[in-house]
N, CA, C and O atoms as a printed pandas DataFrame, in Angstrom:
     atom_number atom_name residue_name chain_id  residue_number  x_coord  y_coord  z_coord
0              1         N          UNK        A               1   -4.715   -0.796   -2.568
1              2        CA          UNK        A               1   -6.038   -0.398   -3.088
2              3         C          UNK        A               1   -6.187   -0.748   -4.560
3              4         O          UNK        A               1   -5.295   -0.682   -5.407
4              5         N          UNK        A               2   -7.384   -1.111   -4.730
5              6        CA          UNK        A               2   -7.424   -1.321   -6.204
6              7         C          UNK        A               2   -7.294   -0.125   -7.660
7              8         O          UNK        A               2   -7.648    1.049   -7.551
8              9         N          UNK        A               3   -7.073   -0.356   -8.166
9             10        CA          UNK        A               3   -7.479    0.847   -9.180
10            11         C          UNK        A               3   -8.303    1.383   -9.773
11            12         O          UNK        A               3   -9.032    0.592  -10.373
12            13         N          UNK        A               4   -8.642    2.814   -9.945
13            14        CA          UNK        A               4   -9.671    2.931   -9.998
14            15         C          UNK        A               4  -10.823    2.796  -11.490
15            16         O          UNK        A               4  -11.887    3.373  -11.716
16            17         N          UNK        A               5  -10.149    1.916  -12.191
17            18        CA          UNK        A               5  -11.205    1.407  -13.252
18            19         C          UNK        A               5  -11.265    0.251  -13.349
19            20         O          UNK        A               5  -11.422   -0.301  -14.438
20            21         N          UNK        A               6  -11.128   -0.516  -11.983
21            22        CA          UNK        A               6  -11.894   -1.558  -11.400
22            23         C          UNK        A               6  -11.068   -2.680  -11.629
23            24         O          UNK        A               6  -11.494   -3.728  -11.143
24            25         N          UNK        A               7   -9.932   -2.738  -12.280
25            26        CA          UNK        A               7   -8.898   -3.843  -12.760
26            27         C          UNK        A               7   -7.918   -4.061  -12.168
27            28         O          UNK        A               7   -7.205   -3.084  -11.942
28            29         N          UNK        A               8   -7.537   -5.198  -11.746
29            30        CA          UNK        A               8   -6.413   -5.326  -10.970
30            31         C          UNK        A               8   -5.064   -5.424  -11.537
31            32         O          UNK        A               8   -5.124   -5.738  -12.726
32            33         N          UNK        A               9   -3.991   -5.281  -11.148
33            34        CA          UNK        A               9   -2.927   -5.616  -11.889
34            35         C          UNK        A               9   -2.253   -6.889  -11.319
35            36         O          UNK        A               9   -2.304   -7.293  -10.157
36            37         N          UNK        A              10   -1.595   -7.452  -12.404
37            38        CA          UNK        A              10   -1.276   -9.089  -12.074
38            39         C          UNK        A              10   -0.432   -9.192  -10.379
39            40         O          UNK        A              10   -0.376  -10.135   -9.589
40            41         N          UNK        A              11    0.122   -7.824  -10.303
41            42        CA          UNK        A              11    1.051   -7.746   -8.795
42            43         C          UNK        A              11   -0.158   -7.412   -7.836
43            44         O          UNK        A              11   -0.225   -8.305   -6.991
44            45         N          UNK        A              12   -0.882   -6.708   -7.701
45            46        CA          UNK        A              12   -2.218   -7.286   -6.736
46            47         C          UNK        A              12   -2.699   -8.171   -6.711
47            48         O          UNK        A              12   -3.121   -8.460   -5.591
48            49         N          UNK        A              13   -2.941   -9.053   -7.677
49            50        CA          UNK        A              13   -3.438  -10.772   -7.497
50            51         C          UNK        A              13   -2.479  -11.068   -6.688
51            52         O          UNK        A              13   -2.745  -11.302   -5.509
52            53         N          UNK        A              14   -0.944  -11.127   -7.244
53            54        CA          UNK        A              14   -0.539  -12.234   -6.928
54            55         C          UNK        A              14   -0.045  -11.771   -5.550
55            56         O          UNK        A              14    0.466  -12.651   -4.857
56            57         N          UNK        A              15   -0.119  -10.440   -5.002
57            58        CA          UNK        A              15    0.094  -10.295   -3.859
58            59         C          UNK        A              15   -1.066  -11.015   -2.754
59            60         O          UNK        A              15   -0.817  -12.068   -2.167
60            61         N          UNK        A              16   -1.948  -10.497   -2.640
61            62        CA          UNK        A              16   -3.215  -11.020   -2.056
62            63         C          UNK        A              16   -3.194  -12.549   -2.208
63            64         O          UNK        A              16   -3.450  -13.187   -1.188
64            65         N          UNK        A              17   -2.924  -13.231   -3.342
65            66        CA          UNK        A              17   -2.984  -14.496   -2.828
66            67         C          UNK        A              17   -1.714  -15.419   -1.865
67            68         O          UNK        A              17   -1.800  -16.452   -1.203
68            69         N          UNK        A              18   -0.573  -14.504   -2.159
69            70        CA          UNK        A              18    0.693  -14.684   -0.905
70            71         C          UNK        A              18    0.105  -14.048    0.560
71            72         O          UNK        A              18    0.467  -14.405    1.681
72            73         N          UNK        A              19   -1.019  -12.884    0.198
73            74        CA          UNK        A              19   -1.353  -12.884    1.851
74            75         C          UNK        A              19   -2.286  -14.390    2.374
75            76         O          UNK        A              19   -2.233  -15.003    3.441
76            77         N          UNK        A              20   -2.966  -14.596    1.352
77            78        CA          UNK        A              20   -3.651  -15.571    1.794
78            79         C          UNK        A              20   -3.457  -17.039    2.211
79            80         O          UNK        A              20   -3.982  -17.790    3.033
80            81         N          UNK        A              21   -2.482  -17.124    1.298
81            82        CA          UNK        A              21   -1.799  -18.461    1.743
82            83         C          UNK        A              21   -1.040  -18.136    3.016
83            84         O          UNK        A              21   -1.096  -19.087    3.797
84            85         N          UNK        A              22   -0.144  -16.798    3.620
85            86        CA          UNK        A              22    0.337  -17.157    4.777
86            87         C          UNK        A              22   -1.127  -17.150    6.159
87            88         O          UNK        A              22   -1.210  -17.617    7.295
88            89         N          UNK        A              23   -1.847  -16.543    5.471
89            90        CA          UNK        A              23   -2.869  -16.657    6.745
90            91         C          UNK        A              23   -3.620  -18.628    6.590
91            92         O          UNK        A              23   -4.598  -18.996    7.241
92            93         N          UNK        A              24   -3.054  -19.299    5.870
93            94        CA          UNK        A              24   -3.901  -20.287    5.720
94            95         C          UNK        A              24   -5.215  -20.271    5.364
95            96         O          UNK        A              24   -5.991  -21.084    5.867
96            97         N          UNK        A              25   -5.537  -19.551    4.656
97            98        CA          UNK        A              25   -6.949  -19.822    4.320
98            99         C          UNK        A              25   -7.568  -20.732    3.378
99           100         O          UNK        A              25   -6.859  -20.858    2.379
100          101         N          UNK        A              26   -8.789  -21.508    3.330
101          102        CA          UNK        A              26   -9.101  -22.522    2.552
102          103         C          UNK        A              26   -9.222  -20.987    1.398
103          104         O          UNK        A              26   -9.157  -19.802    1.724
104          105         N          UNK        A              27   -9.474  -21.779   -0.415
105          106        CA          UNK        A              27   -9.329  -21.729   -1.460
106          107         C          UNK        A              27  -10.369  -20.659   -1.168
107          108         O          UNK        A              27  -10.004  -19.485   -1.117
108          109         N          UNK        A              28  -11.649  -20.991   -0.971
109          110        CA          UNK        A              28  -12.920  -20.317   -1.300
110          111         C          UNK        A              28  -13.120  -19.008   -0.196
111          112         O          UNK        A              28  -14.038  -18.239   -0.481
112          113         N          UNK        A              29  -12.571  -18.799    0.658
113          114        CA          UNK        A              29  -12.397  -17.696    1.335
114          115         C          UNK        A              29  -11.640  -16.680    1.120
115          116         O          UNK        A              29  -11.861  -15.492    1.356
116          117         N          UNK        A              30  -10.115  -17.523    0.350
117          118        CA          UNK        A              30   -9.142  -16.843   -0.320
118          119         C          UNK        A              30   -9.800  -15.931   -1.657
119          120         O          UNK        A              30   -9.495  -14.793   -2.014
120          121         N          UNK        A              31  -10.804  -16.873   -2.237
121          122        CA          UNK        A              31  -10.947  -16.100   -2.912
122          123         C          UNK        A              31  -12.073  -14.739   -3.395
123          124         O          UNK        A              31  -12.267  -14.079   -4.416
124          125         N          UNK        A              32  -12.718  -14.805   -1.804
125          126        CA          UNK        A              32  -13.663  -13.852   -2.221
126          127         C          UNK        A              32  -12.897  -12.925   -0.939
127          128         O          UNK        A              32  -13.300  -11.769   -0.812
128          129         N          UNK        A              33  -12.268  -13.208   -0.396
129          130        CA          UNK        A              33  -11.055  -12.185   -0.253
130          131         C          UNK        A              33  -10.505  -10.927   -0.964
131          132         O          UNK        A              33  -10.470   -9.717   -0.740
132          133         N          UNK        A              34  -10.032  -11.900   -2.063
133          134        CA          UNK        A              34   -9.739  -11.276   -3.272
134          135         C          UNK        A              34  -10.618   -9.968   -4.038
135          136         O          UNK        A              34  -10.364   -8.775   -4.210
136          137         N          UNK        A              35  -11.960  -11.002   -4.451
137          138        CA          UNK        A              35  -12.783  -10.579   -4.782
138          139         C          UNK        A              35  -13.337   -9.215   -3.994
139          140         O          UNK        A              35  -13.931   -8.392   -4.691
140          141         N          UNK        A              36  -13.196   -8.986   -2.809
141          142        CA          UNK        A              36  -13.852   -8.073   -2.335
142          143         C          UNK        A              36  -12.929   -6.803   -2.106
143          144         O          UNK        A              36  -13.295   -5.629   -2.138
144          145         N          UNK        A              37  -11.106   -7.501   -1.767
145          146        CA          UNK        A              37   -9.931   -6.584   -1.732
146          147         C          UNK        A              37  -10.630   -5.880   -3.620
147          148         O          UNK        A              37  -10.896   -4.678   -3.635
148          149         N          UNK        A              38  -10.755   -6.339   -4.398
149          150        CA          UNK        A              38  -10.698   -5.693   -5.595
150          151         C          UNK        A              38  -11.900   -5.091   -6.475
151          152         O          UNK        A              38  -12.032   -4.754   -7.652
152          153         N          UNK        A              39  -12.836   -5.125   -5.155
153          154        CA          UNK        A              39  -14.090   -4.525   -5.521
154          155         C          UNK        A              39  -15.111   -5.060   -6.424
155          156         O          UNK        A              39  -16.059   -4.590   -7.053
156          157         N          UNK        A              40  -14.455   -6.480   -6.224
157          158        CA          UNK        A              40  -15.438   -7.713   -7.245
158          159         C          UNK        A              40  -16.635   -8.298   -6.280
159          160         O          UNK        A              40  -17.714   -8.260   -6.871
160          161         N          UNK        A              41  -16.677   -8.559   -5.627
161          162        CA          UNK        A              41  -17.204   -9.110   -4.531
162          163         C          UNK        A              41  -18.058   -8.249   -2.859
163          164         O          UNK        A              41  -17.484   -7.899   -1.828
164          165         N          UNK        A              42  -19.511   -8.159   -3.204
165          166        CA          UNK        A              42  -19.992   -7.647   -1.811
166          167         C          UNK        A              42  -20.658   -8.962   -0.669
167          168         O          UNK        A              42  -21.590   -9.024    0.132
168          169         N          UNK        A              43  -19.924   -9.592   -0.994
169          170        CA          UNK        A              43  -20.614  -11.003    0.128
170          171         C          UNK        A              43  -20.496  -10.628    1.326
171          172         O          UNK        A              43  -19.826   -9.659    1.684
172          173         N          UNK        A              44  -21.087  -11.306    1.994
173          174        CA          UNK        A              44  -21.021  -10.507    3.567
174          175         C          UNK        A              44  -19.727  -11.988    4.245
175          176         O          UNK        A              44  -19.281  -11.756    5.368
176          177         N          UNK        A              45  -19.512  -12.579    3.946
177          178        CA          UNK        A              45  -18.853  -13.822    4.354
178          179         C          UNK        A              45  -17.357  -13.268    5.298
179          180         O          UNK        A              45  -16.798  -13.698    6.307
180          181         N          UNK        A              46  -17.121  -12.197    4.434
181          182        CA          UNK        A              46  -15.798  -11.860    5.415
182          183         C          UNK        A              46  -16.296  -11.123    6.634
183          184         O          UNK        A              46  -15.451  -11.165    7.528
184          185         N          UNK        A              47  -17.323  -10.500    6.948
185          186        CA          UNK        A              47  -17.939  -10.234    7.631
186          187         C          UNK        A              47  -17.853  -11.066    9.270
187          188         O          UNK        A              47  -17.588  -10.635   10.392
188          189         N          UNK        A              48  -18.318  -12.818    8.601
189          190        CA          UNK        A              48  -18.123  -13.655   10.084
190          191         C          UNK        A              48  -16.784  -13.676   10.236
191          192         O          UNK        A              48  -16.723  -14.388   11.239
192          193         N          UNK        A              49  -15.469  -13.368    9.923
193          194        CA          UNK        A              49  -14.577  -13.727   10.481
194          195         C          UNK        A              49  -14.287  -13.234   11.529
195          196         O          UNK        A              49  -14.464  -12.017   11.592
196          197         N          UNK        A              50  -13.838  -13.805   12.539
197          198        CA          UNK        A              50  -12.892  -12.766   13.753
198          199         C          UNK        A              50  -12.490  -11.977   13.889
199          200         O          UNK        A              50  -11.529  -12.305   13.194
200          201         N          UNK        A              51  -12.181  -10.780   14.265
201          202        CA          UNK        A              51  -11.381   -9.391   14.250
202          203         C          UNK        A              51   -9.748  -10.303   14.269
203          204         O          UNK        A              51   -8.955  -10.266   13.327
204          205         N          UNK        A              52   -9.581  -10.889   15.248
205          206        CA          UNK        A              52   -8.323  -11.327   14.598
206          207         C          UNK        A              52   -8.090  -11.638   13.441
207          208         O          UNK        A              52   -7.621  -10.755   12.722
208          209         N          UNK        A              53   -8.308  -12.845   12.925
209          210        CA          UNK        A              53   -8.075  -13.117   11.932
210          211         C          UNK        A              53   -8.223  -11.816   10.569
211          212         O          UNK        A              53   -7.682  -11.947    9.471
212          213         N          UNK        A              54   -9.003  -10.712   10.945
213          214        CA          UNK        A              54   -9.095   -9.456   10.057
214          215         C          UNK        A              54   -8.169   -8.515   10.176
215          216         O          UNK        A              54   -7.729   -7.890    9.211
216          217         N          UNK        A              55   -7.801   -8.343   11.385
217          218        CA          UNK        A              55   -6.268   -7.819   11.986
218          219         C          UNK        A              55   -5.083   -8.522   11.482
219          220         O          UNK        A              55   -4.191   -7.799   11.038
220          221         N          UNK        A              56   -4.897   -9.817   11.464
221          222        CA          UNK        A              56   -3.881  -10.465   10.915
222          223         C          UNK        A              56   -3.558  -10.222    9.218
223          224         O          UNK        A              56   -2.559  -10.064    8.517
224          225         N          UNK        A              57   -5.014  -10.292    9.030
225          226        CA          UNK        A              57   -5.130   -9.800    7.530
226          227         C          UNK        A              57   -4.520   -8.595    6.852
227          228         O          UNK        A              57   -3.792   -8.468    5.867
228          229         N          UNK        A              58   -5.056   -7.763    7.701
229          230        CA          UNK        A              58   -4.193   -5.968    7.863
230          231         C          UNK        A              58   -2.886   -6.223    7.828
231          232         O          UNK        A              58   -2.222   -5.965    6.824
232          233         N          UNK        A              59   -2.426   -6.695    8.791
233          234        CA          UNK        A              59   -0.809   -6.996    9.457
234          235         C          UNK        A              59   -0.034   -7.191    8.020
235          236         O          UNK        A              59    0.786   -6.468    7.456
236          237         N          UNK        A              60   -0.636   -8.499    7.635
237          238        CA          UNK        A              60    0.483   -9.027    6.194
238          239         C          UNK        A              60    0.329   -8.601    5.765
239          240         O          UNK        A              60    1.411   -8.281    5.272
240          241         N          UNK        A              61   -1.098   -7.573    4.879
241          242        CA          UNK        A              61   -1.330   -6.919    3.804
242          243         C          UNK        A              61    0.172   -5.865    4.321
243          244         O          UNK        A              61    1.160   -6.259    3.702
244          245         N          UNK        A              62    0.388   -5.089    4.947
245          246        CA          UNK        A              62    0.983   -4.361    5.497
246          247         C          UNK        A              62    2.226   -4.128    5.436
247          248         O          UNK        A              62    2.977   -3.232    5.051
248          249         N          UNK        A              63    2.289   -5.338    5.996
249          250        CA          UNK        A              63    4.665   -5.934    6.194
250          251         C          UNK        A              63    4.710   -6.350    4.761
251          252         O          UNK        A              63    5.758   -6.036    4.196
252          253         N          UNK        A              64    3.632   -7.117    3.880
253          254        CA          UNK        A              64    3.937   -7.417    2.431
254          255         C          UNK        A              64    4.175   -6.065    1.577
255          256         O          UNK        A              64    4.743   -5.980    0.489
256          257         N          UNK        A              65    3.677   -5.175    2.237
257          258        CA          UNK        A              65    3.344   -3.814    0.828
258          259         C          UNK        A              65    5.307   -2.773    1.462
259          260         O          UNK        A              65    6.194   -2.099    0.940
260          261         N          UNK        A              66    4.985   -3.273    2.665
261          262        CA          UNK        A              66    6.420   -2.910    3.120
262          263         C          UNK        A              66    7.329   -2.561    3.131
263          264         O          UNK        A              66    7.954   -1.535    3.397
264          265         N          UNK        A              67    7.596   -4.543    2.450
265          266        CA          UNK        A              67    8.906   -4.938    2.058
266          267         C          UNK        A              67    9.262   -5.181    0.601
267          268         O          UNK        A              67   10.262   -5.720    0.127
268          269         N          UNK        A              68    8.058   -4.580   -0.071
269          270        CA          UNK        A              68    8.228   -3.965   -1.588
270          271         C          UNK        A              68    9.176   -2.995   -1.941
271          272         O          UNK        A              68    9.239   -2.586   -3.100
């Protein structure tokens, strides 16, 4: 979760973008990903994705916060 005065810390970036690269995602999805994991971003874009692919999302966020 982000924090709550809206700033991320450099280990949430750089986590989220290791989720993103294992899900393969192009650049610009990755990054409003981001954007929206950190409360930057209300696009509806993640919206069209698949429940899988949003489940998968869960999954790594998940096994990554884990194996911290």
């Amino acid at each position: 979760p982000a924090p709550s005065n809206g700033k991320a810390s450099e280990a949430q970036v750089k986590m989220l973008f290791a989720v993103i690269g294992d899900l393969g995602w192009s650049l610009d999805d990755g990054a409003e990903y981001i954007g929206q994991q950190l409360g930057l971003d209300s696009s509806p874009r993640l919206k069209e994705l698949s429940k899988a692919d949003a489940s998968k999302a869960i999954d790594s966020l998940r096994s990554f916060q884990n194996a911290q």
